[in-house]
N, C-alpha and C positions, 0 to 999 in steps of 0.2 A: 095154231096159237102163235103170237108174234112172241121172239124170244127174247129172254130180259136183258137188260144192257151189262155188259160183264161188270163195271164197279157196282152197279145195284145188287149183283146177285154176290157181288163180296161182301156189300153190308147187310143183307138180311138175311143170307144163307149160311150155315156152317159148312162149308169146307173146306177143302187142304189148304194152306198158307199156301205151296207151290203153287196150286191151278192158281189162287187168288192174285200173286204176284204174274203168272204168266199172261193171267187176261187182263190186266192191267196196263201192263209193258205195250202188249198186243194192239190193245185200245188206244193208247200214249203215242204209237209210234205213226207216221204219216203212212198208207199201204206204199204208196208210190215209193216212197225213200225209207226203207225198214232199218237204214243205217242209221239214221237220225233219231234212232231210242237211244237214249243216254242210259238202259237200264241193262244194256248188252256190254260186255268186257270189250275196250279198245281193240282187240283182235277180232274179235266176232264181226264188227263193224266194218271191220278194215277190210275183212274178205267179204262183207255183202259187195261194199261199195266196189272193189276191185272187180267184182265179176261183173256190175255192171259197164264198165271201159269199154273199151274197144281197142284192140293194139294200137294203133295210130295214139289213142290218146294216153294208155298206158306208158309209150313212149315218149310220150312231152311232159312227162311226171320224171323222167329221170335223165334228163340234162337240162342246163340251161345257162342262160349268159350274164355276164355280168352288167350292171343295169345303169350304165351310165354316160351321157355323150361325150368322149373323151378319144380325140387322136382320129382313127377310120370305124370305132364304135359307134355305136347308136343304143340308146335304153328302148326296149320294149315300148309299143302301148299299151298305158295301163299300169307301166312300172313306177314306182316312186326312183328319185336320182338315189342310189345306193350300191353296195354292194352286188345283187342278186337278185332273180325274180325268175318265178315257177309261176306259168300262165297256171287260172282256176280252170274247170270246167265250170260253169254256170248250170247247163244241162241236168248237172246231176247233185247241183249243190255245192262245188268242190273249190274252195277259197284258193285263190291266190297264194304263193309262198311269198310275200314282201323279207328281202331278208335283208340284215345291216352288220356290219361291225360294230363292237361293242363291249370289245374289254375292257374299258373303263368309263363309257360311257355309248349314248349313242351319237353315232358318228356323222358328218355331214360332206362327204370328201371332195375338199378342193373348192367347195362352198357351193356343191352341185343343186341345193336346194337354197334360195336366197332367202337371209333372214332366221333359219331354220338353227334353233342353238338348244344345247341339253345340258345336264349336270356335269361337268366334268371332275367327276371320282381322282381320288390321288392311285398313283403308280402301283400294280400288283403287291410288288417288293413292300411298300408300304401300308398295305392294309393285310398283308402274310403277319408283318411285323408287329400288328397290333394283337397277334395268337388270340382272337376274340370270332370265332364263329360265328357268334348273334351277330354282329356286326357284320361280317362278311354276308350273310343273309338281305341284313337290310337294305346294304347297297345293292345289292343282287334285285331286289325287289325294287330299286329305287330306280335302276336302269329297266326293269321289264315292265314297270308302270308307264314311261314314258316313253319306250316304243312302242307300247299297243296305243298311246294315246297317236302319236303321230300315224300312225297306219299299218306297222311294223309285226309281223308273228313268228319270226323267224334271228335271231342273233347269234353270229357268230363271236361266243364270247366264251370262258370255262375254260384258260389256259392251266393246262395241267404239266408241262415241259418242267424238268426237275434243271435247276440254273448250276449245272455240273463247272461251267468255267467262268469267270467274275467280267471278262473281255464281251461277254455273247451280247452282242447288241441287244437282242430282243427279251433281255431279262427283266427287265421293268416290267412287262407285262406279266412275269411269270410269277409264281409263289414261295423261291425260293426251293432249296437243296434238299430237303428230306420228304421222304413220301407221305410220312403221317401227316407233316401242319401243309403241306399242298393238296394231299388227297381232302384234307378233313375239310381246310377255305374252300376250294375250288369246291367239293359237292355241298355246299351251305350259299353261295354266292348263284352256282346253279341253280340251286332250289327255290333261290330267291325270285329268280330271273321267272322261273316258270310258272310261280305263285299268281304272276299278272297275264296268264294265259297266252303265254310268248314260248316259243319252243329254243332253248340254249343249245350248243355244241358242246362238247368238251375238245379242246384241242391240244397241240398237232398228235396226233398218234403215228407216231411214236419217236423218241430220241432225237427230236428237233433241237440239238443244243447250239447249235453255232449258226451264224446269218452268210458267213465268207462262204459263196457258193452253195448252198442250200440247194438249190437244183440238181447238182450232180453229184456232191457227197457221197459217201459208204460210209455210214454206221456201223461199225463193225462190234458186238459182244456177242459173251453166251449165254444163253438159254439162264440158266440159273440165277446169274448177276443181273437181266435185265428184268425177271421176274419179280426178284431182290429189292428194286431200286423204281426207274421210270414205269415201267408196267404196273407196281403195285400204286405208287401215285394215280395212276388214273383209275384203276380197279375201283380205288376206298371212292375216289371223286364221284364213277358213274355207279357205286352202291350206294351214295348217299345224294349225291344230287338226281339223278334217274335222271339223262338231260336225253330229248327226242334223238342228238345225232352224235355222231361223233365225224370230226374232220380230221382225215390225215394228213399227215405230213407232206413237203416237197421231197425231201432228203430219201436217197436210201439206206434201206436196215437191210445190214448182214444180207449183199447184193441185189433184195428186190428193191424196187420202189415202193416206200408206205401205200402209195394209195393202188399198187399192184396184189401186196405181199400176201398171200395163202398162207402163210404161219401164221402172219399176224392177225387180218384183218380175220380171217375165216376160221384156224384153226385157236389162238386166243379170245380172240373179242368174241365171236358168236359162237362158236362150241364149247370152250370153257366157261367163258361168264354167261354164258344163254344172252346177250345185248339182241333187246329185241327192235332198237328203232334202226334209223339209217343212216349209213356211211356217206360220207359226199367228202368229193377231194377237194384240198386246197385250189384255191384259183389257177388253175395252169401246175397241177400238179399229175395229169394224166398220160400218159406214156404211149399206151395200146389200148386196142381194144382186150388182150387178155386181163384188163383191168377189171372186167364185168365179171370176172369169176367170184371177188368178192367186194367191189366195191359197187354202191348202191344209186351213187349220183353225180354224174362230173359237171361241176362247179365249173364259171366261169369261162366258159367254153372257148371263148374269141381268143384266149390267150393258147391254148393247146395247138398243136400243130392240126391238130384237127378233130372236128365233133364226132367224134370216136361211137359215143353212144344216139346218135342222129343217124346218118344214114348208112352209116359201117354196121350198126348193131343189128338195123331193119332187113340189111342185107343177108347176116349170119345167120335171122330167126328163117328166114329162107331158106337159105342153105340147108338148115337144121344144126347149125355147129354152134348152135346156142337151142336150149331148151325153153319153150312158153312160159313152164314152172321157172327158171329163174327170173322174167321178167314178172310172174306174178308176187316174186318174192322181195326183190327188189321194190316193186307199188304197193305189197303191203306195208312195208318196214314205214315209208312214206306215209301213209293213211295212217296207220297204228299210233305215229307222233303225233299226230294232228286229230286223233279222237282222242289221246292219252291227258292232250294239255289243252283240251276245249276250242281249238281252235275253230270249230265248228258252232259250238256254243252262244261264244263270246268274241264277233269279229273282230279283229285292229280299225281303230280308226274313229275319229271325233272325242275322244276324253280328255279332260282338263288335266293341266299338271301340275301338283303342289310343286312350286321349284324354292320355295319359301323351305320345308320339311324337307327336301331332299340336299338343300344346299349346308342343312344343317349335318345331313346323316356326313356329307365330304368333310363337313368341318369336323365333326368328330373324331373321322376315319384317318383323317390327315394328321390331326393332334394324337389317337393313340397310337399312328404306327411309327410314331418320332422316337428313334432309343438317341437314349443319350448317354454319348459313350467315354465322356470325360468329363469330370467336374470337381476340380482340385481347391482346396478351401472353401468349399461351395459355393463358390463365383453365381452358381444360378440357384435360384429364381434371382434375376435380377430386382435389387433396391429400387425402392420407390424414391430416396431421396439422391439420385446419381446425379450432377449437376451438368454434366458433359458427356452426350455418346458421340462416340463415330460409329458410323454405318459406310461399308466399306466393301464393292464390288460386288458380282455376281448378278449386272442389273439387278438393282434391289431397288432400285427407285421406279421401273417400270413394271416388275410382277414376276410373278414364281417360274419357273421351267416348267416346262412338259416334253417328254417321248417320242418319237416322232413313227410315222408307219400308217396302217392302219387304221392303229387303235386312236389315233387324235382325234380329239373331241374341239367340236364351235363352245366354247363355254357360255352358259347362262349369266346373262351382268355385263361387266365390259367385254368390249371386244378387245380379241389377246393381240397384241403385237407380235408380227409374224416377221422373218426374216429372211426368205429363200437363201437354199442352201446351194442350188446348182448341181447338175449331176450328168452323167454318161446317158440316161436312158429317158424314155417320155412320162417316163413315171416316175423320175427323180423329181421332174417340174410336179406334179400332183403330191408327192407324200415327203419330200425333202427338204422340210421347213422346219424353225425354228421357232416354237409358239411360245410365247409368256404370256400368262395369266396374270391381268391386272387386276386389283391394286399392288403396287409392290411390297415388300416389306417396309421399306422405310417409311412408309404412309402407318402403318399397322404400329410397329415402334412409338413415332411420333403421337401417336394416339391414347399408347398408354402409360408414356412419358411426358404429357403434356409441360411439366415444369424445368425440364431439362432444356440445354442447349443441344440439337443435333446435327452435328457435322457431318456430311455427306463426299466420301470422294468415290472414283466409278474405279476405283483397281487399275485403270489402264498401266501405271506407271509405278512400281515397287517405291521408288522412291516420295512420290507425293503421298502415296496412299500408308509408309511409314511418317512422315511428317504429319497428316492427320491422325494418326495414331496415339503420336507423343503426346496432341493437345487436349484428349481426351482422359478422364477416370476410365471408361468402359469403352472396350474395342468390340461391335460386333462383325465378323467380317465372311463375305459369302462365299463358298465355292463351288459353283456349278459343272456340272460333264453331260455333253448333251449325247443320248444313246437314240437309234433310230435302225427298227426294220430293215432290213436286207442288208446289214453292215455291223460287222462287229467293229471294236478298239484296239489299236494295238498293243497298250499297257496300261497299266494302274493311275497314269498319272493323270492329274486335273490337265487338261488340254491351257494352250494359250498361255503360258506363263504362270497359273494362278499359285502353283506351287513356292515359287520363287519371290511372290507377292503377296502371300500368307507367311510364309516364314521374313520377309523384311516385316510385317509387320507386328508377328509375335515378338519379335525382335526387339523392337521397337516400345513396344508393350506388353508386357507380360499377362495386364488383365484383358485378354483379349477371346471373345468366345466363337468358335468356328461353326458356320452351318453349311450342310452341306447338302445342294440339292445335283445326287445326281440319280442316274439308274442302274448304278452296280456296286460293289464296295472298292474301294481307292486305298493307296499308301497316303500315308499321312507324314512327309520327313518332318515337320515344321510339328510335330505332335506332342512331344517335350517340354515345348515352349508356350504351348497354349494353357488356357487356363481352362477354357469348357469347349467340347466340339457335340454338336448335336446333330445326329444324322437324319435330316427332311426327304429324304428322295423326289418325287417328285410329285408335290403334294395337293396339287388338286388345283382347281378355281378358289377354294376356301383357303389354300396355303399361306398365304400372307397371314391372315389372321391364327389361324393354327398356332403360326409358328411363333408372333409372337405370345398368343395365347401361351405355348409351354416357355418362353423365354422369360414372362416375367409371373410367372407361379401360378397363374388363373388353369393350368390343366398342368395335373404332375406326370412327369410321364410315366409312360411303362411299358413303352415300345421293347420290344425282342429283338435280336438278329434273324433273320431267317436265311442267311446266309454268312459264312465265315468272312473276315477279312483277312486274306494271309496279306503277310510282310513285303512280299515282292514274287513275282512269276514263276520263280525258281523253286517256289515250293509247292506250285501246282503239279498235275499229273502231267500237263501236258506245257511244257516253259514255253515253247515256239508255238505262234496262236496256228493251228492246221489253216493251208491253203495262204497264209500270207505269204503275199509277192507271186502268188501262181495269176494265170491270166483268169479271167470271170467265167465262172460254170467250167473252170476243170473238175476232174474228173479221179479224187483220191478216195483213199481208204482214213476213217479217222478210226484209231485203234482206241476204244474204252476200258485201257489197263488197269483203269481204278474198279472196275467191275460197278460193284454194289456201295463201294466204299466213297461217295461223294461227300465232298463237303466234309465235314467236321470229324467223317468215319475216316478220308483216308488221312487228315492229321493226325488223328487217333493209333493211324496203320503204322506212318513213319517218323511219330513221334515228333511235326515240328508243330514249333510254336506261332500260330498265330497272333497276329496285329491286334483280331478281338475274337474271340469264340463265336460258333452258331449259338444264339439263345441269350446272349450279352446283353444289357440292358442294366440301365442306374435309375436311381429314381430320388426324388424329393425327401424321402422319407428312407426307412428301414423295417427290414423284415428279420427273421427268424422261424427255424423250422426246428421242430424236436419231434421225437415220440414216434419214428418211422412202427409200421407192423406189414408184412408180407406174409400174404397166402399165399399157397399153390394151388395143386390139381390140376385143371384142364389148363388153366392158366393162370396168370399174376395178378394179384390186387395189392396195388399198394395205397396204404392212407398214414397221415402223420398230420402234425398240427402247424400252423402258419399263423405266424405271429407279428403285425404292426409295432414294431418298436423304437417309430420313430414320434416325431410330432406331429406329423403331418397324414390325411386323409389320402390313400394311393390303394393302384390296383401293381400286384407282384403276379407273377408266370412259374409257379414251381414247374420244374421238368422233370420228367423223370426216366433216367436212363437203364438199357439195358448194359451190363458190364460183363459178364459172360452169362454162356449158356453150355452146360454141362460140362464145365471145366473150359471150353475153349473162350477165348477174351476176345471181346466185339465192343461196339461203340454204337448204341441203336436208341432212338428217341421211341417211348413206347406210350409216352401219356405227357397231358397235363390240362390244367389248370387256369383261369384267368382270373384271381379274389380279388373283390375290392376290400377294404380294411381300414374302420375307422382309426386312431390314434390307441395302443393300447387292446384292440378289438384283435380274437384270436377263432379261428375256424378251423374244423376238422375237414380235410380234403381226402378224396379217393380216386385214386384212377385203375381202373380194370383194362388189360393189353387187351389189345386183336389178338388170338394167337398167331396168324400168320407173323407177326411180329418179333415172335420167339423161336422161330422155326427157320428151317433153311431149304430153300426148296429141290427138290429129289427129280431130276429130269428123265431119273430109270423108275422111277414109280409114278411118275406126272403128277406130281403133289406138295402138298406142305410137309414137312416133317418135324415134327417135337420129339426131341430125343430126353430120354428120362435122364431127372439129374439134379443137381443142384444150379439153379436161376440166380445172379447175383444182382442187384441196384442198386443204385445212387438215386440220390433227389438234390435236385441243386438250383441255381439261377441261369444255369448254361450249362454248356456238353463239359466243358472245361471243370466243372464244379465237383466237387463229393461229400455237400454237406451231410446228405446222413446216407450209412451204407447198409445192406441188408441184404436176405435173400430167401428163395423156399425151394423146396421139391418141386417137380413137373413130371408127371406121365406121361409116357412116349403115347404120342399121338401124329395121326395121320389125318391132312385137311385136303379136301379137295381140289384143284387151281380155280 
């Protein structure tokens, strides 16, 4: 008797839902490729497909080069011009790794694809700033949309590096100082990324703070305090974003190399957190072949002294001084990403781009992560009836700054005015440019000023650009700091004189409003004298518009800090920037004395006063907070009511601090908040801590520790704030790492 087809015999037979679901799967799946059931756990999959390889090809799954004609390089055939590229098997169905840079957009470096341009998203620092997760999402989504459309499944994007010192060049990319509003962006931006069938990074792991010599560095802390601090930043990241990889660092930690290190990579990331996708190092961040102990993929290969994992590796599985099980380990971690986020599914390549909806999501992102950090007689929203502006320096007549590195993006719209920088190395000429993003501001001004007079002078000259000042009611005036990839700053100040040309012209003018686009926080001497300063960082393709959008009241703001401004260097941990004035890739120790206490914790430690608080931020309108209540038990719930008390329609950022924990005094961001609020319009807010939050962690128990006690809080507008104080009970409790 012929036997009946397994879905028939589920719809007209009673049986077990299992058999029912197993002949189903069974049926669904091709025999030939039994990996290609979407009804199997991303693991189960990963090891069908892996036992099919073959060493030879399992081993072209864990190196590969960087994918671009540049210098004595050559890109792959088959590679898109980009970052990276991991040849497919075809044979067995096995896509291509097309990979790109992508922290704030996707990237096209050095213009290697012609014609080829994406959204360009505003500066890390500025969308941290706008303490709005959904939002972090959406741009997340808004760049993994338009790399699967271009051909792309792979982004190296999901900077999670905590910006410990204000000088680190590569801070713009990052999310700012404290683990929670970085862990919380970074895995919401990831998530976003992977919503479009793109597999993210989370990067550098680990203590990537500084750009000066970044190849031969020593990170030096302890166990405790980086658990404390950077570690736990990316933990919350890859618990809430799940991103396929993680990239390490160039820098060494506490003497291995990141993308060497067996505490880190092996004994943290994959024993403690169970991280089940794969490791791949920085471009030319590989050392040895003892790097295979725990790292999963060497990136970039042409730049490494040599393809450690190519024929040195083939060599060892010979030898036997490498075991088969860890190259199957290594190919599955690789397949597991890639059945996890469909890339099998759903391949990269041919989908249209809304760039219409995505140039909106930058314009958003740019206008909320604007704080604005001075506004004396409420100079802003600037008057509709002003009769005279001047607009004044920071090319504001040709378009916004942008970061330079990597992460630069071709923008969507005009083309950006580029400036070569020059530099020591072949990769100065590729990534050491100077991009602005057209239109400028004074075009965006002039637009929603139309009845005014606008006087334009370019800053060069302190004294013209005070003479255009006098002739003006309203002084807008720009100050930009350009930051870039492999180079840190050597101090606070606006470069090129601008300091000196802001204060002649507060001087000058008293109603004068300062914007400033850079990528880290700055002194401000001329700050007294101003009447409004709004901090832009580096705010996108849509920045121009943005920014006047929050300058004349069309978006109120409600940008945060997400990093401190201190007063001058002297009050950082570390005054003298490490490794300045040493020769390139020496070879020091950078001592992390502040431990776990960055940013706002260690003003907090030694009592000084910053320029402006972590978490700073003014707005159009006014709030108020009453009615705190605090639970205990396992952990903290705090809720209280937030109150619009002004005229105006705005979103406010209650924060909410820890202030000790069982008698002893700390300084810890534990929750918050993003409410919008009509005029008048009053909402109950709650935020419930992580406990690891509340706890300290225990290196002789390898854990979290909650020690019973009384838990104290504050709810404020910043770390600096204590408008209302409160506290509960906690039960000594022990959390896992």
């Amino acid at each position: 008797m012929r036997p009946e087809h397994p879905l028939r015999a589920c719809r007209s037979m009673s049986v077990a839902l299992a058999l029912c679901l197993t002949a189903t799967a069974a049926a669904a799946a091709p025999p030939q490729r039994p990996w290609m059931d979407a009804r199997l756990s991303p693991d189960a999959r990963a090891g069908l497909l892996e036992r099919e390889l073959t060493m030879d090809e399992k081993l072209s799954l864990v190196h590969s080069p960087m994918a671009l004609d540049f210098g004595p390089f050559s890109k792959p055939a088959g590679a898109l011009s980009s970052a990276g590229y991991v040849t497919g098997i075809p044979r067995l169905g096995l896509p291509a790794l097309q990979q790109s840079d992508a922290s704030l957009g996707v990237t096209n470096p050095g213009g290697a694809r012609p014609g080829d341009v994406a959204t360009a998203l505003p500066s890390g620092l500025a969308l941290a700033a706008s303490w709005n997760p959904a939002l972090a999402r959406a741009a997340g989504a808004a760049i993994g949309q338009e790399a699967h459309a271009k051909g792309f499944n792979v982004l190296l994007a999901g900077g999670a590096n905590l910006t410990r010192d204000p000088r680190a060049g590569r801070n713009f990319e990052y999310l700012g100082e404290d683990p929670l509003l970085t862990g919380v962006m970074a895995g919401a931006s990831i998530a976003g990324v992977q919503s479009a069938h793109v597999i993210s990074t989370v990067k550098h792991f680990a203590l990537n703070a500084y750009e000066t010599s970044r190849n031969t560095h020593n990170a030096v802390i302890a166990e405790a305090p980086f658990r404390e601090s950077d570690l736990l930043a990316f933990q919350i990241a890859i618990e809430r974003g799940q991103p396929g990889s993680v990239m390490c660092a160039y820098n060494k930690v506490n003497a291995d190399y990141a993308c060497e290190s067996v505490p880190l990579l092996g004994k943290v990331l994959k024993d403690d957190w169970g991280y089940p996708g794969w490791v791949m190092s920085d471009w030319g961040a590989v050392h040895s072949l003892d790097a295979v102990k725990v790292l999963d993929h060497q990136s970039g290969e042409q730049l490494d002294k040599e393809v450690y994992f190519g024929a040195p590796l083939k060599n060892a599985l010979a030898a036997g001084s490498v075991a088969p099980a860890r190259i199957s380990d290594m190919v599955r971690r690789v397949l597991r990403s890639m059945f996890a986020h469909g890339l099998f599914e759903h391949p990269a390549g041919g989908g249209q781009i809304d760039y219409e909806s995505h140039g909106k999501i930058a314009r958003q992102a740019a206008a909320e992560g604007m704080v604005l950090l001075r506004n004396e007689g409420a100079m802003l929203p600037l008057r509709a009836d002003i009769k005279r502006i001047a607009v004044i320096g920071g090319n504001a007549s040709i378009g916004v700054l942008s970061g330079a590195g990597s992460s630069q993006v071709t923008p969507h719209g005009a083309p950006p005015m580029v400036q070569p920088m020059g530099g020591n190395t072949p990769f100065d000429a590729l990534f050491r440019r100077i991009s602005w993003f057209g239109p400028g501001p004074l075009d965006a001004i002039r637009a929603r000023a139309p009845k005014a007079e606008i006087i334009f002078d370019d800053g060069r000259y302190p004294a013209s650009a005070a003479a255009a000042a006098r002739r003006a009611d309203v002084v807008v005036v720009f100050g930009t700091q350009w930051n870039s990839e492999n180079e840190d700053v050597p101090d606070l100040s606006l470069p090129q004189g601008q300091d000196a040309m802001i204060a002649a012209v507060t001087a000058a003018n008293p109603r004068t409003v300062v914007v400033l686009e850079t990528g880290n926080p700055v002194q401000m001497p001329w700050l007294a004298q101003s009447a409004a300063v709004l901090q832009a960082w580096y705010p996108g393709q849509q920045g121009a518009e943005a920014i006047a959008d929050v300058l004349f009241g069309q978006v109120n703001p409600s940008g945060h800090l997400p990093m401190t401004f201190p007063q001058s260097v002297a009050q950082l941990p570390r005054p003298a920037l490490p490794g300045a004035g040493l020769a390139p890739d020496s070879q020091y120790d950078i001592l992390f004395n502040e431990g776990a206490d960055v940013g706002y914790r260690w003003f907090a430690r030694t009592g000084a006063q910053p320029l402006f608080p972590f978490g700073f931020g003014l707005s159009y309108t006014s709030f108020a907070l009453s009615d705190l209540q605090v639970s205990g038990g396992d952990t903290l719930t705090v809720s209280f009511n937030l109150k619009n008390t002004g005229a105006r329609a705005g979103a406010e950022v209650p924060q909410v601090y820890l202030r000790s924990a069982a008698g002893q005094p700390l300084a810890r961001l534990i929750g918050w908040d993003k409410v919008q609020l009509a005029p008048g319009e009053q909402k109950r807010v709650s935020v419930t801590a992580d406990p690891r939050l509340l706890a300290s962690y225990d290196t002789a128990a390898h854990g979290w520790k909650i020690a019973a006690g009384e838990y104290q809080v504050s709810v404020g507008q910043h770390a600096g704030d204590s408008a209302l104080l409160g506290g509960a009970r906690l039960a000594a409790r022990r959390i896992k790492p």
